[in-house]
Structure formats: structure tokens, C-alpha cells
C-alpha positions in Angstrom: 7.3 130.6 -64.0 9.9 127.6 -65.0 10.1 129.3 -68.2 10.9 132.6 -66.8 13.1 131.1 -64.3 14.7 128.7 -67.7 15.8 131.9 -69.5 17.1 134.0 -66.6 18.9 130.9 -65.2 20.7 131.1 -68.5 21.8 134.2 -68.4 22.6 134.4 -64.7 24.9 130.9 -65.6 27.1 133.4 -67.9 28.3 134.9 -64.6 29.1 131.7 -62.8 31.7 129.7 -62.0 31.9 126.7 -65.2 29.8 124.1 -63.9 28.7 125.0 -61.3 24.5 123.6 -60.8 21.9 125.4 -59.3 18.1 126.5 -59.9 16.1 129.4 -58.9 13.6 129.0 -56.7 10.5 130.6 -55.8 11.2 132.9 -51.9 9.5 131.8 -48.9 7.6 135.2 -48.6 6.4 137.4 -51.9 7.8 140.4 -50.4 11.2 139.0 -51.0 11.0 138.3 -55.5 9.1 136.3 -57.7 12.8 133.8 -58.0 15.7 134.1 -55.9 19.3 132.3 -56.2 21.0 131.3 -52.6 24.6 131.9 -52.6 25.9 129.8 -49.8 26.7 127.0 -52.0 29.3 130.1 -54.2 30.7 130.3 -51.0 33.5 128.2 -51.2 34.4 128.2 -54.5 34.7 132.4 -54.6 36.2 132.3 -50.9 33.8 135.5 -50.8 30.5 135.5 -48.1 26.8 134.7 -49.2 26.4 138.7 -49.0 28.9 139.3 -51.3 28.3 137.1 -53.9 24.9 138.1 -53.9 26.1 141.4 -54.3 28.7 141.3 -56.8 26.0 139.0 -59.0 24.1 141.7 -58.6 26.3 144.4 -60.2 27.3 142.5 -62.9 22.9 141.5 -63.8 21.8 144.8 -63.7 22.6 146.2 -66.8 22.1 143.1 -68.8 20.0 144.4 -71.5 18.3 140.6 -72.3 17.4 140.3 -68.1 15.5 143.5 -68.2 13.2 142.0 -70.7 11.6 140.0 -67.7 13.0 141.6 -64.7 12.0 145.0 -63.3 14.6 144.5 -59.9 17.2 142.6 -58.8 17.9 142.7 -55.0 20.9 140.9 -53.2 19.7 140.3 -49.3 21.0 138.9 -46.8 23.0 136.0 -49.0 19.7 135.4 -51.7 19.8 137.3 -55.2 16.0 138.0 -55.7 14.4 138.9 -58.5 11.1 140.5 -59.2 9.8 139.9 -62.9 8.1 142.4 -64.8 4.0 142.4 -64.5 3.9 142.9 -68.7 6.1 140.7 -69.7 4.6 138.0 -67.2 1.6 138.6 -68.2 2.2 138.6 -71.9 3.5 135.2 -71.1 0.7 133.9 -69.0 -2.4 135.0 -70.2 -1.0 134.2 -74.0 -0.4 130.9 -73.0 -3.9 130.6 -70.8 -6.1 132.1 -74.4 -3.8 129.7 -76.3 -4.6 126.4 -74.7 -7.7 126.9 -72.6 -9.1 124.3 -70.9 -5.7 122.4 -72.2 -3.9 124.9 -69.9 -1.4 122.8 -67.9 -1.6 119.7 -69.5 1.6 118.0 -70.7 2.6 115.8 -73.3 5.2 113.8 -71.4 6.6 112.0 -74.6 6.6 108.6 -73.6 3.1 108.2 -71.9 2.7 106.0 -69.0 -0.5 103.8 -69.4 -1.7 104.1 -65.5 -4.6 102.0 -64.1 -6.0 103.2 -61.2 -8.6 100.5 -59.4 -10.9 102.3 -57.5 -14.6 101.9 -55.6 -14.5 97.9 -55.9 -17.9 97.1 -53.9 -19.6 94.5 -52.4 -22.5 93.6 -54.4 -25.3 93.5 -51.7 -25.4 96.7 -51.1 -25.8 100.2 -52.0 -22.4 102.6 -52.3 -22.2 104.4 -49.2 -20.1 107.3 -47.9 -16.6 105.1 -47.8 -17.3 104.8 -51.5 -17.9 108.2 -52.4 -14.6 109.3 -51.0 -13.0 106.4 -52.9 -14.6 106.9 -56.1 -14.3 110.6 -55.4 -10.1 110.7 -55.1 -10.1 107.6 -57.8 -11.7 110.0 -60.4 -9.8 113.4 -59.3 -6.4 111.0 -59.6 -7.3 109.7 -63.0 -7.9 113.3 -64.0 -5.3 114.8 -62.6 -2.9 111.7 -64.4 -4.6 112.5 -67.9 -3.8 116.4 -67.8 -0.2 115.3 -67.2 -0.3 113.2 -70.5 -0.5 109.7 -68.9 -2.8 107.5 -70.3 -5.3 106.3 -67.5 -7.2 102.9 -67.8 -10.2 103.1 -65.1 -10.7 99.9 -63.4 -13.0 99.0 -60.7 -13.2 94.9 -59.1 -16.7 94.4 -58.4 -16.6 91.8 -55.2 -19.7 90.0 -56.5 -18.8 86.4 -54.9 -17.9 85.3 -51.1 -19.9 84.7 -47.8 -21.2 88.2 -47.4 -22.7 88.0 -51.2 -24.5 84.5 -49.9 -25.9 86.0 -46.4 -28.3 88.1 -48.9 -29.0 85.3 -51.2 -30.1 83.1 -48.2 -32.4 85.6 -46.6 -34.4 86.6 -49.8 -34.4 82.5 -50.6 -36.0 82.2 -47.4 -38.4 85.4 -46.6 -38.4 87.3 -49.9 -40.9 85.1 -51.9 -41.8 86.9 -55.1 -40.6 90.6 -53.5 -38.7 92.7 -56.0 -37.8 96.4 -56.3 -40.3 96.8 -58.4 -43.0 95.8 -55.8 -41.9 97.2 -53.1 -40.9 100.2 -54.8 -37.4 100.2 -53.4 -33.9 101.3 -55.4 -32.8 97.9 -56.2 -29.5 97.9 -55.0 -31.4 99.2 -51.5 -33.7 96.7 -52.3 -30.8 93.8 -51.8 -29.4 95.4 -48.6 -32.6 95.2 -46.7 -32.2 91.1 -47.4 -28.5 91.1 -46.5 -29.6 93.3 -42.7 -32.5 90.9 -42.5 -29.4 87.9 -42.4 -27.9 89.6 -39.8 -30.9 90.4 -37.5 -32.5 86.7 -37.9 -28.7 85.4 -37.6 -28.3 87.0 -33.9 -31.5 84.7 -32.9 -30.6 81.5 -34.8 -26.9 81.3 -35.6 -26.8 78.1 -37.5 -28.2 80.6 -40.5 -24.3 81.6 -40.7 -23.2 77.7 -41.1 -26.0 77.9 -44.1 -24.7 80.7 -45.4 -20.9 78.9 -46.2 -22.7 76.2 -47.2 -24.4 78.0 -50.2 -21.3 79.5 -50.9 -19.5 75.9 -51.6 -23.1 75.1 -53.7 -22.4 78.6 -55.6 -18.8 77.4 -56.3 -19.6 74.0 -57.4 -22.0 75.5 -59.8 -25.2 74.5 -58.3 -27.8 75.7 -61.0 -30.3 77.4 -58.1 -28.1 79.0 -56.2 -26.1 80.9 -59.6 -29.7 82.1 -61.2 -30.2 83.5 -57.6 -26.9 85.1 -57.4 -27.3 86.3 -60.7 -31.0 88.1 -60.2 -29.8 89.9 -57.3 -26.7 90.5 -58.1 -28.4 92.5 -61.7 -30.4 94.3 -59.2 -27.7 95.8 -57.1 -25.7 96.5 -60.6 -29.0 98.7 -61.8 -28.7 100.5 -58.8 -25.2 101.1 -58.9 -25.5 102.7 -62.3 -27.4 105.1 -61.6 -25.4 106.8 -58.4 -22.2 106.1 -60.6 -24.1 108.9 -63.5 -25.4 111.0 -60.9 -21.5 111.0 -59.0 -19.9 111.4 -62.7 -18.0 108.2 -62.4 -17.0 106.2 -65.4 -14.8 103.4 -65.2 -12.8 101.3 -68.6 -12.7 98.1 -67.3 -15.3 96.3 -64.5 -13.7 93.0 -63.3 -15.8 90.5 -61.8 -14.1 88.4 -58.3 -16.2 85.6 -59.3 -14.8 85.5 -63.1 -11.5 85.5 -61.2 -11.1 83.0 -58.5 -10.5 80.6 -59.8 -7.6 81.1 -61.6 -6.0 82.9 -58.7 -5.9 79.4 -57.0 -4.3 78.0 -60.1 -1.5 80.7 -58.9 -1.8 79.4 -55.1 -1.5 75.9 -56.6 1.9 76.9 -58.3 2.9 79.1 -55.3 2.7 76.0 -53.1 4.9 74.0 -55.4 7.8 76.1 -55.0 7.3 76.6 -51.6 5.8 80.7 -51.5 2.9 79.4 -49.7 1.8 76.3 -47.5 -0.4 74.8 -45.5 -0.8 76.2 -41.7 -2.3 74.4 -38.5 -5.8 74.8 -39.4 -5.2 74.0 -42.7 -5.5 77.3 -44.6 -3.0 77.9 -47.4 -1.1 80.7 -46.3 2.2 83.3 -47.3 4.6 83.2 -44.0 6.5 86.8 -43.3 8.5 87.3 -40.9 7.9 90.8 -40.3 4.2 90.6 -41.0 1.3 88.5 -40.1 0.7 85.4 -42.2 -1.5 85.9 -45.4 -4.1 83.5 -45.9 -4.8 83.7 -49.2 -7.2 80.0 -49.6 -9.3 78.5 -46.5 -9.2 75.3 -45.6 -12.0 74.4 -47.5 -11.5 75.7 -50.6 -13.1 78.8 -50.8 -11.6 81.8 -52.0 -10.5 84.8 -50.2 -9.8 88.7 -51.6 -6.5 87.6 -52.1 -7.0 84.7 -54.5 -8.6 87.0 -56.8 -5.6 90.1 -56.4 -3.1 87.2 -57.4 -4.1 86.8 -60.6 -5.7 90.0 -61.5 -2.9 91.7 -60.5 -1.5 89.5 -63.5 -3.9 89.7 -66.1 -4.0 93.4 -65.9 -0.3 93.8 -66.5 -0.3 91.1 -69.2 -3.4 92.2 -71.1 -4.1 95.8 -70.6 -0.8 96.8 -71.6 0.3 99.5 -68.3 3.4 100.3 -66.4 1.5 101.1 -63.1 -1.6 99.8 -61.6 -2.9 102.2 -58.6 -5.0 100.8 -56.0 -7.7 103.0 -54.2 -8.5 101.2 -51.0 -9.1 102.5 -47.6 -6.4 102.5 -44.8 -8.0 99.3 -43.2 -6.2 97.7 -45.9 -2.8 98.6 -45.6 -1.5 95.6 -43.9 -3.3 93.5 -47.0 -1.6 94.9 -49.6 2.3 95.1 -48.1 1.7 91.5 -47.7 0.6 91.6 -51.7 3.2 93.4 -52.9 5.7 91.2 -51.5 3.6 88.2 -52.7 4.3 89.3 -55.9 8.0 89.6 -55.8 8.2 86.5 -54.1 6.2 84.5 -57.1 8.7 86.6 -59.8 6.1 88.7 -61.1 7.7 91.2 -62.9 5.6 94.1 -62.1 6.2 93.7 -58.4 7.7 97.3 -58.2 4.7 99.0 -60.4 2.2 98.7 -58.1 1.2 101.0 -55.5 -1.5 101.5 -53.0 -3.4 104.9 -52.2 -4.6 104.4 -49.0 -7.4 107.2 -48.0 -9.0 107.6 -44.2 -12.2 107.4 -42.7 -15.7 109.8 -43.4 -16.7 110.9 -40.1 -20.3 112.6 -39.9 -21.7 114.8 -36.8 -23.2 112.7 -34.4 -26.9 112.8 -35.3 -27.0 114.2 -38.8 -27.5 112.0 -41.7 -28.7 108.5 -40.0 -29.3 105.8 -43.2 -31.9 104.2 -43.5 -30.6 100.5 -42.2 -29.1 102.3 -39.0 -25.6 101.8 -40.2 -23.4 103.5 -42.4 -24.9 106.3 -44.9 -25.3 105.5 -48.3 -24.2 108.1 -51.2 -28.1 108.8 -52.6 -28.8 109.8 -49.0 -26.1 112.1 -49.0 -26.9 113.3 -52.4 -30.4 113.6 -51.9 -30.4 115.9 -48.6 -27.5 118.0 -50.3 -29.7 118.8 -52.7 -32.5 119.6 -50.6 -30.6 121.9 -48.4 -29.1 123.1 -51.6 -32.5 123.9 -53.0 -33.8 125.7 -50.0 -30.2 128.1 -50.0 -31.7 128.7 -53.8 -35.4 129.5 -52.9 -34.4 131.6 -50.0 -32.6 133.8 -53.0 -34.3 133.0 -56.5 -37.6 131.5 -55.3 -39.9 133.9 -57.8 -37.3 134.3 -60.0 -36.4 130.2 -60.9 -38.9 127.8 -62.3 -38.6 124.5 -59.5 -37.0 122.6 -62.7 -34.1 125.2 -62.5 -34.0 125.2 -58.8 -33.5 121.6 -59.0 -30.8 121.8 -61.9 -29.0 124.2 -59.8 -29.3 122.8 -56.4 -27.8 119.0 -57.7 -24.4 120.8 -59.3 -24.0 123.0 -56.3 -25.0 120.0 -54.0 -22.5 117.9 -56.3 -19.6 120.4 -55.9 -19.9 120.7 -52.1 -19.6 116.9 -51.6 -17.1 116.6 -54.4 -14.9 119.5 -52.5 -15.3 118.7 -49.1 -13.9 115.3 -50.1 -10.8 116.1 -52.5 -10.0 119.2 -50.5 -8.5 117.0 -47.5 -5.5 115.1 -48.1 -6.6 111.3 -48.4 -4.6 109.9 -45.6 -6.5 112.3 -43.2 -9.9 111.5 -41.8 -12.8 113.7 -42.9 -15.3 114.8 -40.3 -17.8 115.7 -42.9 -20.4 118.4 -42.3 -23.1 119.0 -44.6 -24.1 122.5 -43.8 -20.5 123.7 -44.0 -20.1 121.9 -46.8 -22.8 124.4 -48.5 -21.6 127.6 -47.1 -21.1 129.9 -50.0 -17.9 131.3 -48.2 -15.0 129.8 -47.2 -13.2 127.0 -48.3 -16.3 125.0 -49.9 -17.2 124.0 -53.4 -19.7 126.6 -54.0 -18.1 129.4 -53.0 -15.6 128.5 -56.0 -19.0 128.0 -57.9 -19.8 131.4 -57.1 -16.8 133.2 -57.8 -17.1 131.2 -61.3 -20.0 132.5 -61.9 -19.3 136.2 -60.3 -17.0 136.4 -63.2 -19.1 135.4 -65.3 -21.5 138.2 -64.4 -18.8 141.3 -65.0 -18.5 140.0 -68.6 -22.2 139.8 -69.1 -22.5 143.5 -68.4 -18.9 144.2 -70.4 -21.0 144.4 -73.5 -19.4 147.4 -74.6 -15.7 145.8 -74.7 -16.7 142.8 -76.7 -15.1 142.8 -80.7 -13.2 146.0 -79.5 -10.1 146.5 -81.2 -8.4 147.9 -78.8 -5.1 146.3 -77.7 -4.4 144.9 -74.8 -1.6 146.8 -73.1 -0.5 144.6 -70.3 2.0 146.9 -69.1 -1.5 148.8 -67.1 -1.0 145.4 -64.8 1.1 146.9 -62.3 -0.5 146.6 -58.8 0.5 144.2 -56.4 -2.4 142.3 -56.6 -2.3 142.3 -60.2 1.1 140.8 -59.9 -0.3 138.5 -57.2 -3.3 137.0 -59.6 -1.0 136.5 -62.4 2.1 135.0 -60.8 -0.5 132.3 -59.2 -2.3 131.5 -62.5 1.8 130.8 -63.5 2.0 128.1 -61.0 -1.2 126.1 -62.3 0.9 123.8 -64.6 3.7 123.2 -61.4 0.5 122.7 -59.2 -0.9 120.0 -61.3 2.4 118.4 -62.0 2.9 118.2 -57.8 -0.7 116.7 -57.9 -0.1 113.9 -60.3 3.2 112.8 -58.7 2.2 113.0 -55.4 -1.5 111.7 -56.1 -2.8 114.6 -54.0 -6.1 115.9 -55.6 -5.9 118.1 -52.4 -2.9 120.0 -53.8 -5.4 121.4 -56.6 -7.9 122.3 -54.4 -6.3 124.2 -52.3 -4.4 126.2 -55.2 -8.2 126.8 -56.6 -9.1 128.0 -53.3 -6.2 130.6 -52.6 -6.8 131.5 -56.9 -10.4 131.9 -55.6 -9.7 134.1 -52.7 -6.9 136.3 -55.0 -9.9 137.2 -57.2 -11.8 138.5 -54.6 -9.4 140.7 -52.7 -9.0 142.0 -56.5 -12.9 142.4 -57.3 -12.8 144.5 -53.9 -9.7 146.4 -54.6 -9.4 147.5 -58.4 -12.1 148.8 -60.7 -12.5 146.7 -63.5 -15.1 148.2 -65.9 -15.9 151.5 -64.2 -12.1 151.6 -65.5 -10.4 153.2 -68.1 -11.2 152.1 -71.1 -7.7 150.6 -71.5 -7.1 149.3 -68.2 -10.5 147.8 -68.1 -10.0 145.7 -71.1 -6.7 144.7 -70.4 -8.2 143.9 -66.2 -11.0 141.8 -68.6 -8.3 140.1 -70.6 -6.6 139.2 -66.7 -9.9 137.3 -64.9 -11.1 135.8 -67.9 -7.9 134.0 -67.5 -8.7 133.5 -64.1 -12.7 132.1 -65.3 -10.8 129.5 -67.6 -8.4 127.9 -64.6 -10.9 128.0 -62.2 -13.5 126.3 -64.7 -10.3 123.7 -65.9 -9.2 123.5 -62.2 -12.7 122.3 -60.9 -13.7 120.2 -63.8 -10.7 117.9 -62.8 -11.8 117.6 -59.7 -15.0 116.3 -61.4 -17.1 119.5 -60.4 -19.6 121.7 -62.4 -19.9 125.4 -62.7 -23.1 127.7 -62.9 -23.1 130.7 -65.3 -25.5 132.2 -62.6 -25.4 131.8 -58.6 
């Protein structure tokens, strides 16, 4: 559509006052053009009104021989100059450009690419991931995708929190009542395995609450390198790692660069040292070494005894990224909870003369809510992501059964049940904009209608069936004659399958997986009012090749759309 809207904007110039800027826009209502010019900005230089000017443009457009290339009407109304392009020659354009790049369609070589690091998911480890991390991990991915399609270079980057009091309240209750347990034993996921030690803490804690005192003590034996404490930090620390790996594959999350808090520390107080000296932090009442705002709380960022915070590791990572990994924006995933941690960050960092104080941003996502009752975990508290996975799945399998169940072997129902269990999680999540709480709901999440993940699965693989029985049109040589396009809702699928490129490029500035999915969606729901509406290969032979030629295009966005949103199709539903 810019294209379009490129070449008639040149000629349309021709007829316009010498310098005088403008750009066509897409109309508020379909009805009303494809592009339309206001004229209430001509108003004062031509001393005419809006309704002439879009009038007399008008006149002196329609016979221009070069305009009705692309333009089938021009239409002054009301003070706008709308114009309706021609279905064949937008589809010429489209559809060439769709078969020419493929799943490339959209992307952009921005010339001088950015090298983006986005830090996303960043657990504690002694625990599993739960359902806060799958929405983080979730948006981090979609967002690095959507970055790359736009031709930035994106460096994945997660901080594992592997160090700190909450690490030491699960070291101190397997040193005291796990013995010789291990996952392996008890036959427990290891990174579930760790958790049940860490709950443990807190239940034994409630009854004798000088554990918690123990606990910072072994965190001052763990940072003065007592050799006991590190080989236990270390063993269950591999343990959680183990399991972490294996809901990272089964999520399809990858990440560049792992940084390790506890590899980290302590050169962020070698910063807080040097911050002191020149006055950016001091010393406050209780004897924490603090950053004083006066429009924020204080920031402690070192206690009073010497242990390290989260903020003595994001001082110098912050650093080390920028100096070592070579980017010109670092992106920070983190829930909304931590909004008031990174302002105060980000003006740390201006105030200590980092020069990348103004390249760092924070995308801040909201809470996952679930149904009261659905979906307890296992440790009565918030639900891990295998949980979620796993009864996804299930339901997912027994939506299959219910259709398939003599047809599928149970290793294909499985197959099939994880990538449509995947793509309703994955949609559910990306579909709502991040600052917005989810209230998540399974079921829904599953419905093959509406605005879910497999009912885009299924329209994928609807499409995919018409072709499978279009044996009779494959190696034809019959040309495609685009000018048979000439519905309205031929129009309608081919002007939005235009706007893919504009829809990424609003998703990558705006950092709004959301955007996509919703275009994917609508695309989704444009396919079907068509499938209903038109014949396609109980067509003429002409028009059904060229209505072929029109939703394969639509099969390739839909598959490219999705698969940056990190979800599968299924040649069969």
C-alpha cells in the first residue's frame, strides 16, 4: 500500500501548490477508498473550500493516463479526495511480492541495523518457571522476532538470579531434611524437585523463625566462599538448570547470552564503591548504601552488611553488555511490579555518566490471572508452565479424539495435541497488549472459533486442504489473470495482506506482539467470509486458479505471521 500510495502521491504532487507536504492516508471506513488526501490544509493557500479543492483535484486526476494504471475511481467527498485502487494491479503487486519473498514477506533491510538486546524470563533458580514466566518469555520471544523481521539484529539475553537469600532458604532446608534425596529418587522434575525444599523453608520457618536468621547467614558463608555451602549451591542449582531446559525446548525459547547474578555481584559493588566516592550514593540511617531521589523513593542498591541486592548486579551488567556485546539498545522484559526499580535505574545510570543511559528501556507486562479453581499447582501457589502445558495438552488431545480417535495413531494425537496446546497458550498470551492483565482461560483458550490460536491453526490448515484436492490446477500453464479479482471481498483479502509489512513495522516500534495478532486474526476471519462467499475450485477454470494464486498468499502470511509469534501450524486439523 506505501508503494501504491508513493507513486500516486507523485503524481498527485504535480497538481499541487510547490512545496506544499502531505501524505495519503488510508480512510477511516473502506467504503470511503483504499487512500484519501484531506484538503483542509489547501485551504488557505488556494483561498478555495475543502470541497472544492477536492473537487477541482479531482478534475484535473481523472484523465491522467499513468493514475489509471492503479486507480479504478477517484471521488472528492465532503473535503477528502479518495481513491479506490484497481483489484489487478493491486494484486499484481501484492501477490508478486508475497510468491517473491515468502516467508521473507515483510521483512526489512533497515540499512544500518540496530544490534537490540532484549533481557527476558531472568528466574530465580529454586524454582520451576511458572505462569509470570511464560508470559515473559512469551512477549520476550514474539519481540525478538518481530525486531529480526524488521532487520535489527537481536542478541537474546536472559539474567539467571542464581544468588541471594531466597536461593539460600532452599539450600538450608535440603542441608537439613533432604539427606541423600535427589530427583532421581524421588522421581521428581528437578527443578520441581528444588522447589519442594525452598516451600519446606517456608512452612518449617512459620514454626521456628530463627531458620530465616540461618538463612542470611549462609548467604554471607556463600559469599565469602565457604567451600560447603558453594558445592551445595552448585548441585542444586544444576538441578533446577536441567529442568529449566527442558520447558525452555518444549516453549521454543532460545536465548544468546545467560548471565549469571552471582558471576556479577561483585563487580557491581566495585561500581557502588565508585558511586559513593563521587557522591551518587551514600550511606542512610540503617546503614544501607543507597541512590537519594527526590521524586522517587531511595534505591538501596547494597545492605548494610554487605550483601548484594538486584541492583548491584543491573549496575554493572547494564555496563558490560553495552561495552562487550556491541548493541545500541538493551530491552528489559520485567513485569509491572518493577516499574518503580528500573526509573530509579535508569536515572542511576545517567547520574554515574554511563553513556548508554538513554538506550535502555523497560517493557513492562501485567499480571496472569486464572479462573478461580482451575489449574491449582502443585505447591498451592502460583502455577508452573509444565502444569499449564501438560493439561493443555490433555484437553487438546481429548478435542482430537472426540474428532480423529479411529483415524490417528495416539503418537499423532499426541503430536497434534502439543502444537495446538502450544498455539493456544502462545495466542492467548501475545494477543493481549502487555500492559494489560490476562485473565487466562484454558478452555477458551482451545475453542477452535474465535479469537484463539487454533482457530488460526485451523484456517491454516483449511487452506491447506482446498489445495490438496486442487490437483487438477497444479503445473497448469494457465496464466494468472488477476483482473477476475474484482469482488469486494477479493479486494478486502488483498488490500489486508498489503498492510502485513506496515503491521509488523507498527509492531516492532511499538513492541506490541499484540498488533500482529490481531491483524492475523481479522486476515483469519477475511478468509473465511471468502471461503463462504466465492467458489474457489467449483470455479471457472480461470478464476479458480487465479482465487488459488489469492489464499495461497494468504496460507504464506498466516504461516509467517504465526511463526513470529513462535507458533506452529498443522497441515491437517
Amino acid at each position: 500500500m506505501r508503494q501504491f500510495a508513493e507513486k500516486i502521491k507523485k503524481i498527485v504532487t504535480r497538481e499541487l501548490p510547490a512545496g506544499f507536504k502531505f501524505d495519503l492516508v488510508a480512510p477511516p471506513d473502506s467504503a470511503l477508498g483504499d487512500l484519501t488526501l484531506p484538503c483542509f490544509a489547501l485551504v488557505k493557500i488556494l483561498k478555495q473550500s475543502p470541497i472544492q479543492v477536492a473537487e477541482d483535484l479531482r478534475q484535473k486526476l481523472a484523465g491522467n493516463a499513468e493514475l489509471k494504471n492503479m486507480v479504478a475511481d477517484i471521488k472528492a467527498e465532503g473535503g477528502y479526495l479518495n481513491f479506490y485502487l484497481r483489484s489487478d494491479a493491486l494484486a499484481k503487486e501484492v501477490l508478486g511480492e508475497i510468491f517473491k519473498k515468502k516467508e521473507k514477506y515483510g521483512a526489512k533491510d533497515l540499512g544500518k541495523k540496530k544490534r537490540v538486546m532484549v533481557e527476558y524470563v531472568s528466574p530465580n533458580s529454586n524454582k520451576p518457571l511458572h505462569l509470570g514466566h511464560i508470559r515473559n518469555a512469551l512477549l520476550g520471544e514474539a519481540v525478538s522476532n518481530i525486531l529480526e523481521a524488521r532487520g535489527h539484529k537481536v542478541v537474546r539475553a536472559s539474567l539467571v538470579n542464581d544468588r541471594g537469600i531466597h536461593i539460600c532458604k532452599s539450600m538450608l532446608a535440603y542441608k537439613y531434611w533432604g539427606k541423600s534425596d535427589s530427583p532421581e529418587k524421588s522421581g521428581i522434575k528437578s527443578d520441581h524437585f528444588v522447589v519442594k525444599y525452598y516451600t519446606m523453608f517456608g512452612e518449617r520457618a512459620k514454626q521456628n523463625p530463627e531458620l530465616e536468621g540461618e538463612a542470611q547467614e549462609m548467604l554471607k558463608l556463600w559469599e565469602a566462599g565457604d567451600k560447603n555451602t558453594f558445592a551445595l549451591w552448585k548441585k542444586m542449582n544444576a538441578w533446577v538448570y536441567k529442568g529449566w531446559r527442558a520447558t525452555y525446548g518444549t516453549l521454543g525459547v532460545k536465548f544468546d547470552v545467560l548471565n549469571y547474578e552471582s558471576k556479577l555481584y561483585k563487580k557491581g559493588k566495585e561500581i557502588i564503591s565508585r558511586g559513593e566516592q563521587e557522591k551518587v550514593f551514600m550511606a542512610d540511617e540503617k546503614g544501607n548504601i543507597v541512590a537519594k531521589f527526590s521524586d522517587l523513593p531511595d534505591k538501596v542498591v547494597l545492605r548494610a552488611d554487605g550483601t548484594a541486592v538486584y541492583a548491584t548486579t543491573d549496575l554493572y551488567l547494564a555496563k558490560e553488555r553495552f561495552d562487550k556485546c556491541n548493541i545500541d539498545k538493551l530491552i528489559y522484559v520485567v513485569g509491572v511490579e518493577q516499574d518503580l526499580h528500573f526509573r530509579q535505574l535508569f536515572q542511576i545510570f545517567s547520574r554515574l555518566g554511563f553513556d548508554f543511559a538513554d538506550k535502555v528501556y523497560h517493557l513492562n507486562y501485567s499480571l496472569v490471572h486464572l479462573p478461580e479453581g482451575r489449574l491449582k499447582s502443585r505447591e498451592g501457589t502460583k502455577v508452573d508452565a509444565d502444569e499449564i502445558v501438560e493439561k493443555l495438552s490433555a484437553l487438546a488431545a481429548e478435542e482430537i479424539k472426540n474428532r480423529y480417535e479411529t483415524l490417528l495413531s495416539p503418537r499423532e494425537i499426541s503430536r497434534r495435541a502439543k502444537i495446538i496446546a502450544l498455539g493456544a497458550l502462545k495466542f492467548y498470551i501475545v494477543s493481549i497488549k502487555p500492559d494489560s492483565a490476562i485473565n487466562f482461560n484454558p478452555k477458551e483458550s482451545l475453542n477452535f472459533t474465535g479469537k484463539t490460536g487454533p482457530y488460526l491453526q485451523y484456517v491454516y490448515a483449511r487452506i491447506n486442504s482446498i489445495f490438496k484436492k486442487a490437483s487438477k490446477y497444479r503445473n497448469n500453464k494457465t496464466r494468472i489473470d488477476f483482473s477476475l479479482l474484482n469482488t469486494a471481498i477479493d479486494k478486502k483479502l488483498i488490500v489486508n495482506l498489503a498492510e502485513f509489512p506496515e503491521v509488523l513495522s507498527g509492531a516492532a516500534e511499538n513492541l506490541n506482539p499484540a498488533e500482529l495478532a490481531n491483524y492475523l486474526y481479522n486476515l483469519a476471519q477475511d478468509f473465511s467470509g471468502f471461503y463462504e462467499s466465492e467458489k474457489i475450485l467449483k470455479a471457472e477454470r480461470d478464476v479458480a486458479a487465479v482465487r488459488l494464486a489469492l489464499i495461497s498468499a494468504v496460507k504464506i502470511v498466516l504461516e509467517r505471521g504465526l511463526a513470529l509469534l513462535g507458533i506452529k501450524t498443522l497441515e491437517e486439523m
